[in-house]
C-alpha positions in Angstrom: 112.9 141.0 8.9 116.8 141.0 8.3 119.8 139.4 9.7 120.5 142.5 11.1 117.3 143.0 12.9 116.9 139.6 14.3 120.7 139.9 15.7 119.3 143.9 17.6 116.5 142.3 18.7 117.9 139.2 20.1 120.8 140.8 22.0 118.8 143.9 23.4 116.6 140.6 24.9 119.3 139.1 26.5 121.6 142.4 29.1 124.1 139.5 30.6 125.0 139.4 27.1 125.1 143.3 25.9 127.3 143.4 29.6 129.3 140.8 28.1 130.0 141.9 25.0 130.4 145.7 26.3 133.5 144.8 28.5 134.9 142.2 25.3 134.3 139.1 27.1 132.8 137.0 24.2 133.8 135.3 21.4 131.5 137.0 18.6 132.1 133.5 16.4 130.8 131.7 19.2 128.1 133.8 20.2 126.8 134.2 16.7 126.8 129.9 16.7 124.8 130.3 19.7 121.9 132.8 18.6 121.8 131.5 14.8 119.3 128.7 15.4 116.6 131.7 17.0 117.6 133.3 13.6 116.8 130.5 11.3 113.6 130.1 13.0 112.2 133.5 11.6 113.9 134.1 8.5 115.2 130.7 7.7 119.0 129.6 7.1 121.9 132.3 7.4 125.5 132.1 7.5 127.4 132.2 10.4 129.6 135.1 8.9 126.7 136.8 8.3 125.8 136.9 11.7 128.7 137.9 13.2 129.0 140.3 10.9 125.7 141.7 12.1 126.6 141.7 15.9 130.0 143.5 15.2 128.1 146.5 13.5 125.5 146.5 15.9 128.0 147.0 19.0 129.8 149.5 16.8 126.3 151.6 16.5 124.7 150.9 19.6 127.4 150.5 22.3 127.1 154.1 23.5 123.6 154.1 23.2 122.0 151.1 25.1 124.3 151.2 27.8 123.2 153.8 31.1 124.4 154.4 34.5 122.2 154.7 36.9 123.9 156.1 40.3 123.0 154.8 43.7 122.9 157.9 46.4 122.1 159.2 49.2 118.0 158.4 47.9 119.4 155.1 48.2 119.4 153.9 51.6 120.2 150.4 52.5 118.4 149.2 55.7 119.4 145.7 57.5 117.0 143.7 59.5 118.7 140.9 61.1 117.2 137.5 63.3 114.4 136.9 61.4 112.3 133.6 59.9 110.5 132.6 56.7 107.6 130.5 56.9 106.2 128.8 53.8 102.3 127.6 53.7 100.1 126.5 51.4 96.9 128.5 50.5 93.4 127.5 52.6 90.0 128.7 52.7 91.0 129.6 56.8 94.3 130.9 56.4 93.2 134.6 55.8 91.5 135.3 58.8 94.5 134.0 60.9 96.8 136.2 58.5 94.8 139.3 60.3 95.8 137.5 63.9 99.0 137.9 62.8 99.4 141.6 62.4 98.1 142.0 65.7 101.2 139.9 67.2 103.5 141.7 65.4 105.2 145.4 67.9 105.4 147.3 65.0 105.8 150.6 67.0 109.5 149.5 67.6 110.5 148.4 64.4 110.0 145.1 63.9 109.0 142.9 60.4 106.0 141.6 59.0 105.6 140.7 55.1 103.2 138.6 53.4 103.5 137.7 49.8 101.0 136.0 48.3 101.5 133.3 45.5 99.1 131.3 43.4 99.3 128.1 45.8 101.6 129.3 48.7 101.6 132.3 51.0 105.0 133.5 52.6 105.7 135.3 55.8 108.5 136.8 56.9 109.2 138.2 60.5 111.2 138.3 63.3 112.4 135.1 64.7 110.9 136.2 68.1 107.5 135.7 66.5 108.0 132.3 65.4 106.3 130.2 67.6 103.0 132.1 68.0 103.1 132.5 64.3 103.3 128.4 64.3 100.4 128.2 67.1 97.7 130.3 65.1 98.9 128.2 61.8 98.9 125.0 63.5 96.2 123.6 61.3 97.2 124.9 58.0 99.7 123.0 55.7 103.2 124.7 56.8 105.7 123.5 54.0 108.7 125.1 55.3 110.6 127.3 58.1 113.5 128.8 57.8 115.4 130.6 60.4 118.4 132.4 60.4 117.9 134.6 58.0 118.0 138.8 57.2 116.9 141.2 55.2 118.7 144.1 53.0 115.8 146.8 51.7 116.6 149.7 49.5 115.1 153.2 48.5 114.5 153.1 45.0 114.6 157.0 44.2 111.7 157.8 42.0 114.0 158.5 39.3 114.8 154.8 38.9 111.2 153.5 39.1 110.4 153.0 35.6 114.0 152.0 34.2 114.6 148.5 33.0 117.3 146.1 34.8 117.3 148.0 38.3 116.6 144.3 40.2 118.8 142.8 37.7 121.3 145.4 38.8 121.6 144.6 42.4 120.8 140.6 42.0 123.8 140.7 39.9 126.2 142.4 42.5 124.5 140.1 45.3 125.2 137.1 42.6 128.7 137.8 42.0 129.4 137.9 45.6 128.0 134.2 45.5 125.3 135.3 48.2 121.9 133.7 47.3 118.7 135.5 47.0 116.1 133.9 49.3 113.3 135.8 48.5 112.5 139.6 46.3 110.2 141.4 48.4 108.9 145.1 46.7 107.0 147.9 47.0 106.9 150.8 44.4 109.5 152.6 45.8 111.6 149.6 48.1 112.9 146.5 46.9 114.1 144.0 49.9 116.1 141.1 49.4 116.1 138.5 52.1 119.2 136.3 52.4 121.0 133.8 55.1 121.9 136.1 58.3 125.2 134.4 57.8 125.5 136.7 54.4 124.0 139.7 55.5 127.4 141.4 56.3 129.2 140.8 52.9 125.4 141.6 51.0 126.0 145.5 52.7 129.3 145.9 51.5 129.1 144.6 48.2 126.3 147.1 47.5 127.9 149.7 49.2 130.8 149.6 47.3 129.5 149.5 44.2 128.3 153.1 43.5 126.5 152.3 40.6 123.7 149.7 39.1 123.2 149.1 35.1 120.2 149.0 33.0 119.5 148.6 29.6 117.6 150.6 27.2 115.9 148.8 24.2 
């Protein structure tokens, strides 16, 4: 291992800063300060010059090359559920059963929400606020940590294309983040990624993603 490698592997490891660099938003000085210390650690002490050196050429090489558009179409529909609640429990022997009992409360005939992500200590749900309180009733004697209300949900059509690419979450968490609108919760399937925020943000999370046409990803 080089200089030269260590600098390509490091910044093809880190896309806020190829995205960075791409649009000539860093100081490469600064930036070379910054990774030189995971540098020294595998092929011990380096110059700073060096370094810098090694970033320039690399984004002289590779700029064309690692960074893709990936366009979000028609494939990619956005859907907006609205008046829903996230409830937060911890993991039991019981719970599962009464997770069944739940999917039988739920009128999913007219559109309506029920997900259930399991963790390694929690469980959460989310569903329509309308639900709330028999949800509650059936998990009265389970440890309920948390309930939100208030909040919605954004899901969109990942084309198939799009499946397999790197930095396609990254993508649309960054155009949610810049629009300081925080991410609740990531819920996905293979081919639908739904991000649940505040109702209160819903409205500016659309437009944000619907005016910008396209996402980034990375290739390494």
């Amino acid at each position: 291992m080089n200089i030269s490698y260590m600098t390509k592997k490091i910044l093809q490891e880190r896309p806020f800063i190829h995205e960075a660099l791409e649009k000539d938003l860093v100081n490469v000085v600064a930036l070379a300060e910054l990774i030189k210390p995971d540098i020294e650690k595998e092929i011990g002490e380096v110059k700073t010059s060096a370094i810098s050196m090694a970033i320039r050429r690399y984004m002289e090489k590779e700029k064309s090359a690692f960074y893709n558009k990936v366009t979000l179409t028609k494939k990619s529909d956005l859907l907006i559920k609205s008046n829903l609640f996230e409830l937060s429990v911890l993991k039991s022997a019981a719970i599962y059963k009464k997770l069944i009992q739940l999917y039988n409360i739920v009128n999913f005939d007219v559109g309506d929400t029920l997900n259930i992500i399991h963790g390694n200590y929690e469980i959460l749900i989310v569903s329509n606020d309308k639900y709330k309180e028999k949800f509650l009733e059936v998990l009265h004697e389970e440890s309920v940590k948390s309930v939100k209300e208030n909040m919605a949900s954004i899901s969109i059509k990942i084309p198939k294309e799009f499946i397999d690419k790197p930095g396609f979450y990254y993508a649309i968490a960054k155009i949610l983040t810049m629009q300081n609108i925080s991410i609740a919760d990531i819920v996905n399937t293979e081919t639908e990624a739904t991000f649940v925020v505040e109702d209160r943000f819903v409205s500016k999370a659309y437009n944000a993603l619907k005016q910008e046409m396209s996402v980034e990803y990375y290739k390494k």
